[in-house]
C-alpha atoms as an extended CHARMM CRD file, in Angstrom:
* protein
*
       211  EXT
         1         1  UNK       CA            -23.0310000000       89.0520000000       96.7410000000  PROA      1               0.0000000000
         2         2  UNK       CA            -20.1410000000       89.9980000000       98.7250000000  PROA      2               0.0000000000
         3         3  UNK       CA            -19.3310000000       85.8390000000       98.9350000000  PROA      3               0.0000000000
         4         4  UNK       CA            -19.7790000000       85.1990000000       95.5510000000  PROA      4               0.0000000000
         5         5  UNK       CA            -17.4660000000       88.4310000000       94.3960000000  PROA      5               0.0000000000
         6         6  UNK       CA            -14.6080000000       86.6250000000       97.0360000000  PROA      6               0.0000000000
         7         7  UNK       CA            -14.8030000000       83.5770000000       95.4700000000  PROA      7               0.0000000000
         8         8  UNK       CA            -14.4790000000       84.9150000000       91.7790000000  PROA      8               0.0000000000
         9         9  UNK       CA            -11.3430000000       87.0380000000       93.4690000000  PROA      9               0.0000000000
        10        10  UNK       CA             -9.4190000000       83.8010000000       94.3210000000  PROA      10              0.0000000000
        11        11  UNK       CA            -10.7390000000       81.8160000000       91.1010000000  PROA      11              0.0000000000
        12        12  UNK       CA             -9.3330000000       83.7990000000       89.1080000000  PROA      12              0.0000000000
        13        13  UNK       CA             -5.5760000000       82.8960000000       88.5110000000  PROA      13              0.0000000000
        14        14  UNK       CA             -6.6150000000       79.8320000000       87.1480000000  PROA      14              0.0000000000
        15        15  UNK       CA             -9.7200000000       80.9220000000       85.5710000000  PROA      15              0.0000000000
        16        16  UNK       CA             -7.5710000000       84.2300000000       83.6420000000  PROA      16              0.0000000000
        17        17  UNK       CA             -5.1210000000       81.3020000000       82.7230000000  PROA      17              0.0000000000
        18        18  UNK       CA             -7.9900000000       78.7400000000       81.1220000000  PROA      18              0.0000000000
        19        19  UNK       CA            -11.3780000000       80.4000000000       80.2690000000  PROA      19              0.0000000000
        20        20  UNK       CA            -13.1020000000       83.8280000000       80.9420000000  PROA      20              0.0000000000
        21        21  UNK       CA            -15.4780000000       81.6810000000       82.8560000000  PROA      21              0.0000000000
        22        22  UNK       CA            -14.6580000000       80.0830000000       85.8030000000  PROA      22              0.0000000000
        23        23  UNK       CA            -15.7750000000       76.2390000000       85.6230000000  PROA      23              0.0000000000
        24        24  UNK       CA            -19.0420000000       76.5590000000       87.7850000000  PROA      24              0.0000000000
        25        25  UNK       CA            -19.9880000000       79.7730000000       85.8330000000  PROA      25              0.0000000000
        26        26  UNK       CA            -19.1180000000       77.2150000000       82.2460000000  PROA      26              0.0000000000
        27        27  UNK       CA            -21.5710000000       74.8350000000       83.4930000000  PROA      27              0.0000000000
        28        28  UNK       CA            -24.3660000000       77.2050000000       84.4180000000  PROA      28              0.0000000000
        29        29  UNK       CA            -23.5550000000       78.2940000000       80.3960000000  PROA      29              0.0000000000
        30        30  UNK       CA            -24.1210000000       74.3610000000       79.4610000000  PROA      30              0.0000000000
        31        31  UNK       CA            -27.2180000000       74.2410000000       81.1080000000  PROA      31              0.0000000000
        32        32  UNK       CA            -29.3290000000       77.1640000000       80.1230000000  PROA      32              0.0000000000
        33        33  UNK       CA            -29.8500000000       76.0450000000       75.9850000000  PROA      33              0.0000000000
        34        34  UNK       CA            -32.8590000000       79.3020000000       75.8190000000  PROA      34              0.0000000000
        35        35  UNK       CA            -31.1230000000       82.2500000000       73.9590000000  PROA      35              0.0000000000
        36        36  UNK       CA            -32.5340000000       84.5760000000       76.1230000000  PROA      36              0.0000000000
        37        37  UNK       CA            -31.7360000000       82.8430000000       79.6650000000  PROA      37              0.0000000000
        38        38  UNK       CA            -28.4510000000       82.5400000000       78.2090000000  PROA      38              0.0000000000
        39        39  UNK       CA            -28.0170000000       86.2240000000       77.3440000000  PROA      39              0.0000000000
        40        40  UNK       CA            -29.0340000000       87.3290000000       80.9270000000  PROA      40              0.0000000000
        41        41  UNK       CA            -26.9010000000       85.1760000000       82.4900000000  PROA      41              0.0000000000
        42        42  UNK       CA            -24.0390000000       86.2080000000       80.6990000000  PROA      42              0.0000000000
        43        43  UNK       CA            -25.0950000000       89.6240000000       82.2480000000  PROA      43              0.0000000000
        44        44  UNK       CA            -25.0310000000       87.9020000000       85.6090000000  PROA      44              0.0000000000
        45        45  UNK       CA            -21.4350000000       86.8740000000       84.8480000000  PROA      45              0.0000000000
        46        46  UNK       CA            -20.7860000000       90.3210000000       83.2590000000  PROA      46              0.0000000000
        47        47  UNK       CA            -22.3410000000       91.9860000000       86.6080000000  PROA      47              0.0000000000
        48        48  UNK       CA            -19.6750000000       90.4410000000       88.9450000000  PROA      48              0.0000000000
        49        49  UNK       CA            -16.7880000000       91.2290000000       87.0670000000  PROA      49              0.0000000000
        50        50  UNK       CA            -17.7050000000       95.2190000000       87.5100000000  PROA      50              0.0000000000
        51        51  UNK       CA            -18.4490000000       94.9220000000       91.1630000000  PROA      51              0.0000000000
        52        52  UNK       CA            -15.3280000000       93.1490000000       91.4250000000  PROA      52              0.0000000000
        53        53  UNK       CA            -13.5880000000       96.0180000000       89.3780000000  PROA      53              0.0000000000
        54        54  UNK       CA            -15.4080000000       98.1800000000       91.2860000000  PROA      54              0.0000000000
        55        55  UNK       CA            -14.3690000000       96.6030000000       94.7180000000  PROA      55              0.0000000000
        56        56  UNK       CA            -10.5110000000       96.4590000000       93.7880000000  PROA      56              0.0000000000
        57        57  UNK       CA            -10.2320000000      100.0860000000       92.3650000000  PROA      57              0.0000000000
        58        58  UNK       CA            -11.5530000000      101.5490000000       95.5520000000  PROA      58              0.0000000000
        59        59  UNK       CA             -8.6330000000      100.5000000000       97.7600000000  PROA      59              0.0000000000
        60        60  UNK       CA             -5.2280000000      101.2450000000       96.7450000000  PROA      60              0.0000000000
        61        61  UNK       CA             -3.3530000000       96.8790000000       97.0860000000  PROA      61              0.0000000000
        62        62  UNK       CA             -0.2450000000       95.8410000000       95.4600000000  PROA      62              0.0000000000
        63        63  UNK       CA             -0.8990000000       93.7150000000       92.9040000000  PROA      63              0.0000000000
        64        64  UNK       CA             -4.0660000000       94.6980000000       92.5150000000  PROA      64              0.0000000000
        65        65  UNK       CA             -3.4810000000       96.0700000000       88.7430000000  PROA      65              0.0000000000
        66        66  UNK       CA             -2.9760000000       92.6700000000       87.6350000000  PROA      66              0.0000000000
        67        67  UNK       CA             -6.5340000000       91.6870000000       89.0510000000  PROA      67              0.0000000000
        68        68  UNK       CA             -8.0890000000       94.9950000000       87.2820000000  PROA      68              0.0000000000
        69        69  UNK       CA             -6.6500000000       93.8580000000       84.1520000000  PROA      69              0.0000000000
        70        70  UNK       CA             -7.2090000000       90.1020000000       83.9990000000  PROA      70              0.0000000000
        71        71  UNK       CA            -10.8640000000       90.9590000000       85.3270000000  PROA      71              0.0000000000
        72        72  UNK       CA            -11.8470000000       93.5320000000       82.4300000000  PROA      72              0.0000000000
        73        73  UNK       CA            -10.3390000000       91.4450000000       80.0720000000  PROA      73              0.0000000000
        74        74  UNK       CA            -12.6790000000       88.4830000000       81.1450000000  PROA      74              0.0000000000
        75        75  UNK       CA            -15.5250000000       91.1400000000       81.0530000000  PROA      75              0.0000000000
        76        76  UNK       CA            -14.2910000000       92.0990000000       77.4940000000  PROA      76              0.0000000000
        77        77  UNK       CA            -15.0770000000       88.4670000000       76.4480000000  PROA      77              0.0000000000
        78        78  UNK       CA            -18.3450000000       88.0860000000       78.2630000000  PROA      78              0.0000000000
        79        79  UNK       CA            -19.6080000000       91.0840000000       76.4490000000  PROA      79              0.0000000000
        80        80  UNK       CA            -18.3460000000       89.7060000000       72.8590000000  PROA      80              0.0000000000
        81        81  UNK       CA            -20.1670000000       86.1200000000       74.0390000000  PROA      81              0.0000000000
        82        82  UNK       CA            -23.1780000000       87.9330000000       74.7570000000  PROA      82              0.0000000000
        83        83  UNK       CA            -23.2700000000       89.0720000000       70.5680000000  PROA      83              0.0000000000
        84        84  UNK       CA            -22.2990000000       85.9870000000       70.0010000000  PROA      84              0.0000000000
        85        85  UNK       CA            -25.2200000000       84.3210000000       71.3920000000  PROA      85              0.0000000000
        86        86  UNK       CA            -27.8630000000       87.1480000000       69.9380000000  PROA      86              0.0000000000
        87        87  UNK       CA            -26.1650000000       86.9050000000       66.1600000000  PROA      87              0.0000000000
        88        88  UNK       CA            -26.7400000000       82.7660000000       66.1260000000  PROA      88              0.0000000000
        89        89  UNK       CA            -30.1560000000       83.1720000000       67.7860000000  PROA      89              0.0000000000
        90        90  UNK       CA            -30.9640000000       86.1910000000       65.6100000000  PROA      90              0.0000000000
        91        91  UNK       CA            -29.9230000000       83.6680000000       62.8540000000  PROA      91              0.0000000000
        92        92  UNK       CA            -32.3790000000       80.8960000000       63.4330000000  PROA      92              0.0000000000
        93        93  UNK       CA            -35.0550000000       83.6310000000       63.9570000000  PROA      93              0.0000000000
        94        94  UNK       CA            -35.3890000000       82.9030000000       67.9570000000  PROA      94              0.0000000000
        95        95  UNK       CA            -37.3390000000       85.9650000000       69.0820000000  PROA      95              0.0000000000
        96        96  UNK       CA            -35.1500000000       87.6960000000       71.1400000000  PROA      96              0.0000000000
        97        97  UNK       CA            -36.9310000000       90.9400000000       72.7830000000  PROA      97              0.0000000000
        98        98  UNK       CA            -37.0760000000       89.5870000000       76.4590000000  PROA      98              0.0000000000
        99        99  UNK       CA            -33.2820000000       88.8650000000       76.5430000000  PROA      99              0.0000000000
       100       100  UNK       CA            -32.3160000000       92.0980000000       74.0690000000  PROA      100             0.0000000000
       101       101  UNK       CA            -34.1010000000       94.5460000000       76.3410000000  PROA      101             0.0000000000
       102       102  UNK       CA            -31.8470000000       92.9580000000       79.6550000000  PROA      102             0.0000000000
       103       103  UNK       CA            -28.9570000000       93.4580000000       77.8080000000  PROA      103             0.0000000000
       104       104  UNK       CA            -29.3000000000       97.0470000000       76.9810000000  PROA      104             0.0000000000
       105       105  UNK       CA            -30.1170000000       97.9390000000       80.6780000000  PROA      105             0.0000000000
       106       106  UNK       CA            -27.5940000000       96.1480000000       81.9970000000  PROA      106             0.0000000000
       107       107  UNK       CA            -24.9160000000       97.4170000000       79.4020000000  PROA      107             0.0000000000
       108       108  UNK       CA            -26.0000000000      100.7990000000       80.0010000000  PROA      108             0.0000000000
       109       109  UNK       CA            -25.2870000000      100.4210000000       83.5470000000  PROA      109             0.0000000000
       110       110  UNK       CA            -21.9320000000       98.7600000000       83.2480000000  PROA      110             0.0000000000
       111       111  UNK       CA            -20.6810000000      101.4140000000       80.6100000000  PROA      111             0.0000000000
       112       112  UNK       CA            -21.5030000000      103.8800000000       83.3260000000  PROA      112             0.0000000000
       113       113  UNK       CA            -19.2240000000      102.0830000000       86.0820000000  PROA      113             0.0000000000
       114       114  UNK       CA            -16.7920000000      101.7620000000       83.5930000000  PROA      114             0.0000000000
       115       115  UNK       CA            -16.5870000000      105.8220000000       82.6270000000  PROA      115             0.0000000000
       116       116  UNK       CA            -16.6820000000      106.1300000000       85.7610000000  PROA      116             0.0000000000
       117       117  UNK       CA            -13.5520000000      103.7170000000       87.1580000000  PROA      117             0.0000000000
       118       118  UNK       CA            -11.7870000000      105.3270000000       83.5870000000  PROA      118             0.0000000000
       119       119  UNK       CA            -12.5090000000      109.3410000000       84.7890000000  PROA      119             0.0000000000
       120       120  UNK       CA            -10.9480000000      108.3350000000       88.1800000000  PROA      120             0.0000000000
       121       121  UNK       CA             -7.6080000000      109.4110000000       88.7470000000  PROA      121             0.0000000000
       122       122  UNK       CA             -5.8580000000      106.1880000000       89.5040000000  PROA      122             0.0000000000
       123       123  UNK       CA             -2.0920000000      106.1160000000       90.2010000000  PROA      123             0.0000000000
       124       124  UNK       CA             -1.6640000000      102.0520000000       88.3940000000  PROA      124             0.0000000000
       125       125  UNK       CA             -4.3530000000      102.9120000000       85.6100000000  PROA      125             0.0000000000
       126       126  UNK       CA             -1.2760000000      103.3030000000       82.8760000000  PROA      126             0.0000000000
       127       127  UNK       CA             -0.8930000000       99.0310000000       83.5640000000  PROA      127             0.0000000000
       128       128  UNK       CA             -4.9050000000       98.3950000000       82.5150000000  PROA      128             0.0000000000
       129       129  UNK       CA             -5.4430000000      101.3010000000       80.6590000000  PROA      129             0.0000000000
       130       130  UNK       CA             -5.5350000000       98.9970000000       77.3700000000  PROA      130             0.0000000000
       131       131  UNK       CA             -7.8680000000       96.6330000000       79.0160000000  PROA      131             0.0000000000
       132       132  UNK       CA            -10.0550000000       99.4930000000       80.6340000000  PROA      132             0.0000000000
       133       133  UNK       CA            -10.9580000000      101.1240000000       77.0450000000  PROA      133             0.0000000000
       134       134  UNK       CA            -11.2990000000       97.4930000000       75.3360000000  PROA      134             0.0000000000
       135       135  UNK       CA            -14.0830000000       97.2260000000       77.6640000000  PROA      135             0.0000000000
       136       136  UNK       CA            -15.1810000000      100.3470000000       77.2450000000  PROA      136             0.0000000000
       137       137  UNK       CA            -15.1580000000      100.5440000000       73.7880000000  PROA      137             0.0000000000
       138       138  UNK       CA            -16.7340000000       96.6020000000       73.9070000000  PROA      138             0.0000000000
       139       139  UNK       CA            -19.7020000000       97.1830000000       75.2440000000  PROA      139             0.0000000000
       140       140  UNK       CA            -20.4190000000      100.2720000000       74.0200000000  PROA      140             0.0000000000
       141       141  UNK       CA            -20.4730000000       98.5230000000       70.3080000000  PROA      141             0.0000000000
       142       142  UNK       CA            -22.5290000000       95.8560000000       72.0030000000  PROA      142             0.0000000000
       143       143  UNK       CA            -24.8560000000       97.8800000000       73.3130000000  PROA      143             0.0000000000
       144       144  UNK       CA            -25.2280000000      100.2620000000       70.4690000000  PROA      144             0.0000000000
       145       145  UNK       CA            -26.4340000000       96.2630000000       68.7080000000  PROA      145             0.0000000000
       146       146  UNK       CA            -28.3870000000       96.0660000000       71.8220000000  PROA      146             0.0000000000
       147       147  UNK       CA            -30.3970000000       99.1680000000       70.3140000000  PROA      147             0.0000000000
       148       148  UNK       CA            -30.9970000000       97.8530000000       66.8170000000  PROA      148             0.0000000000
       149       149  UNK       CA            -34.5920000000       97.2000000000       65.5560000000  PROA      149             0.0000000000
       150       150  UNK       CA            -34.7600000000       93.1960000000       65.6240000000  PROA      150             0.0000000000
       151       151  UNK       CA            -36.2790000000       92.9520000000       62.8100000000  PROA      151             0.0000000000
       152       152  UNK       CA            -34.0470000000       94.9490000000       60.6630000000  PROA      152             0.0000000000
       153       153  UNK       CA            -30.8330000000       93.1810000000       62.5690000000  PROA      153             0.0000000000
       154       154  UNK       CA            -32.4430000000       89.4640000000       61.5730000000  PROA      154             0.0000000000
       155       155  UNK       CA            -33.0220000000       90.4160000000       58.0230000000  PROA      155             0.0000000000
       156       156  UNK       CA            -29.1340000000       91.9770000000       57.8940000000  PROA      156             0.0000000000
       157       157  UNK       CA            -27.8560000000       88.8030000000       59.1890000000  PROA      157             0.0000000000
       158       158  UNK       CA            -30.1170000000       86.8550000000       56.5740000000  PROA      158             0.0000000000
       159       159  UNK       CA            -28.9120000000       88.4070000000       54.0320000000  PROA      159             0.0000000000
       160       160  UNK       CA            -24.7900000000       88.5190000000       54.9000000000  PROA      160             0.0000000000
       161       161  UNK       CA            -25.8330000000       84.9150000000       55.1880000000  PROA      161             0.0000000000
       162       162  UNK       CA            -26.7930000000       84.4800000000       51.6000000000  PROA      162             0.0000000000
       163       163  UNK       CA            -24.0010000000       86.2380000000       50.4190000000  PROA      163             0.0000000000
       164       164  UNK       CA            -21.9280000000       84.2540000000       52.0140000000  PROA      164             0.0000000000
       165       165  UNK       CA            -23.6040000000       81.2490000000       50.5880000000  PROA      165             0.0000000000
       166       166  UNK       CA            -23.5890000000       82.6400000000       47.3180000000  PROA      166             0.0000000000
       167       167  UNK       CA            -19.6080000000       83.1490000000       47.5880000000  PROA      167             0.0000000000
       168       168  UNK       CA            -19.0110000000       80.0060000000       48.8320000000  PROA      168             0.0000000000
       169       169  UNK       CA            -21.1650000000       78.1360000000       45.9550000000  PROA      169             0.0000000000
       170       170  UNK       CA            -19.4110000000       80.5170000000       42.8860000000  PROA      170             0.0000000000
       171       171  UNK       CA            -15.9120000000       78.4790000000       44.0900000000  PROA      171             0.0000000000
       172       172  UNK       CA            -17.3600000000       75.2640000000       44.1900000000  PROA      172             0.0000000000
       173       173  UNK       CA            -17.6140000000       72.9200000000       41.3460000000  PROA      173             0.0000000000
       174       174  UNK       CA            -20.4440000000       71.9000000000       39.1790000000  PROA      174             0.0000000000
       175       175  UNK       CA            -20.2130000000       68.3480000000       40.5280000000  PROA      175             0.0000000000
       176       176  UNK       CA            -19.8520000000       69.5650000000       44.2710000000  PROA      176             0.0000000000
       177       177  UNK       CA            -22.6550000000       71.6490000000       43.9930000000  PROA      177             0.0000000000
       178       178  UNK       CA            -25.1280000000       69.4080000000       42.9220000000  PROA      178             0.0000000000
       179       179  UNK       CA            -23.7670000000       67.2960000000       45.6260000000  PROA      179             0.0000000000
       180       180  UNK       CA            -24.5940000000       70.1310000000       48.3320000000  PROA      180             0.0000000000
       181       181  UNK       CA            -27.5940000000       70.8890000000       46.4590000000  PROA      181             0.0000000000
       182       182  UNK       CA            -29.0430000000       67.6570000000       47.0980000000  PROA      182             0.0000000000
       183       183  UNK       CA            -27.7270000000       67.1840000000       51.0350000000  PROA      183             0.0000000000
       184       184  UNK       CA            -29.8590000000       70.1610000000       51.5470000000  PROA      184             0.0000000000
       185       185  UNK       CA            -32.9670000000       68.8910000000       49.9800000000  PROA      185             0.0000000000
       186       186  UNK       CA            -33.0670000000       65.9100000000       51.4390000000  PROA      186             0.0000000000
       187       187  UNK       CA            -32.5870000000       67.3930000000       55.1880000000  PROA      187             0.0000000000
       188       188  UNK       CA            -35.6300000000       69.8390000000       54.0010000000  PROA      188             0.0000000000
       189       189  UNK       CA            -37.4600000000       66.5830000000       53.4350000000  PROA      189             0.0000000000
       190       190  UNK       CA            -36.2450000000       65.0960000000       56.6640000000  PROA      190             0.0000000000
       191       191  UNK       CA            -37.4640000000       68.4200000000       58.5010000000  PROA      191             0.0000000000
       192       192  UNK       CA            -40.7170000000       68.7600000000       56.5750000000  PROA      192             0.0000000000
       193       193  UNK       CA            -41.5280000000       64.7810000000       57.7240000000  PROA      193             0.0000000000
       194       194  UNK       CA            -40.5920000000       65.3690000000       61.7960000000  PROA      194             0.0000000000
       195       195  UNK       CA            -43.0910000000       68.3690000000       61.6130000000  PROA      195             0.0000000000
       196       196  UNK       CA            -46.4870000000       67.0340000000       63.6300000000  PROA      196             0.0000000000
       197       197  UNK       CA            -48.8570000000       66.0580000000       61.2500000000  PROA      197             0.0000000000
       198       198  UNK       CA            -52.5730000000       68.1630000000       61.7320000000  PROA      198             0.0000000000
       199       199  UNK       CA            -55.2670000000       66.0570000000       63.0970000000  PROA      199             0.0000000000
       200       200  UNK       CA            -58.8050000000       67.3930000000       64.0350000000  PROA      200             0.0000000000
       201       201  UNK       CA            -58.9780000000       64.9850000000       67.3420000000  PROA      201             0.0000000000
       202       202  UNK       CA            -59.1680000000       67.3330000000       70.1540000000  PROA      202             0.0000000000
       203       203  UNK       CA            -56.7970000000       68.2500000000       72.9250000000  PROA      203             0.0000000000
       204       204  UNK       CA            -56.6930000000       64.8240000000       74.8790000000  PROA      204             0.0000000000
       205       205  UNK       CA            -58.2920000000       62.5700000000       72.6420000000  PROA      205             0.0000000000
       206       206  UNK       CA            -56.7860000000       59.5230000000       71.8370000000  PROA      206             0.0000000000
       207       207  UNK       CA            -57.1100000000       57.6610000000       68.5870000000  PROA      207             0.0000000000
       208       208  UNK       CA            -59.5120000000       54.6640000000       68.6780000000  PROA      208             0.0000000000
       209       209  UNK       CA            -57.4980000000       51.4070000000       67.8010000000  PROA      209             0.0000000000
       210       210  UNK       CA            -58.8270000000       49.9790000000       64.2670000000  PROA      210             0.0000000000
       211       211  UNK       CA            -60.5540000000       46.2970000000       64.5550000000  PROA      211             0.0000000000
């Protein structure tokens, strides 16, 4: 851990200055497609950046304010990526409980570390103070989400969805609409087609070729 922590410490000039994810961290990202993988390894990411908080606030550097700062901020952004990835899962009805129920331990915890860095009287806190409660305040919201009933979350999102929809379609034109109208058909044809068709061979059996 203590490796891994150093080498996020001198990635992160470059990484503040790019992403809030260094580049092997953005990979890992591109390679885990499962909402709920995904979700905990943002927490992984998430994880790091308090320990490293945590590391730099116990021992009074110069400089090290600039660190703090450019570290919660990149925590700040993990956090909002990890709602990010819940609302678009939510929205194609992935079932999320594994990854939801990581997220609101691990939250929990971080909040904690973060009251707790935020209670301590720090002579540089007035040049992250900004950045401290933007991360406070950031995953408190996301973990108060973390808490919702799934269920009643999904069906929220459906329907902002339709509204949205509905919005969208009242601007459009008669002629554009039944243009849309008809793109959307014809992918629900497309969809219903690739869906496996039921056969009552079983598991393993192969059809016989016909003479």
């Amino acid at each position: 851990m203590r490796y891994l922590i150093l080498a996020l410490l001198m990635s992160l000039p470059l990484a503040a200055q790019k992403d809030f994810l260094t580049a092997d961290e953005a990979d890992q990202v591109r390679e885990v497609q499962e909402p709920n993988e995904r979700l905990k390894l943002y927490l992984k990411f998430a994880r790091l950046r308090i320990d490293l908080v945590k590391q730099l606030v116990a021992k009074e550097k110069p400089g090290r304010s600039v660190l703090i700062h450019d570290t919660l901020e990149e925590f700040t952004q993990i956090i909002e990526a990890i709602d990010t990835v819940s609302e678009n899962a939510l929205k194609k009805r992935v079932d999320l409980a594994t990854g939801m129920v990581a997220v609101a331990n691990g939250e929990s915890e971080m909040a904690g570390h973060l009251r707790k860095i935020a209670e301590s009287p720090l002579k540089d806190v007035a040049r992250y103070q900004f950045a401290l409660d933007q991360a406070i305040e950031t995953v408190q919201d996301s973990l108060d989400i973390a808490a919702e009933d799934l269920k009643k979350r999904g069906s929220k999102l459906a329907d902002k969805l339709q509204k949205e929809k509905e919005q969208r379609e009242a601007l459009m034109s008669p002629e554009d609409l039944a243009s849309q109208k008809q793109r959307e058909a014809k992918k629900a044809e497309e969809v219903k087609k690739e869906r496996k068709a039921p056969t009552l061979r079983r598991k393993g059996e192969v059809e016989e070729p016909k003479p």
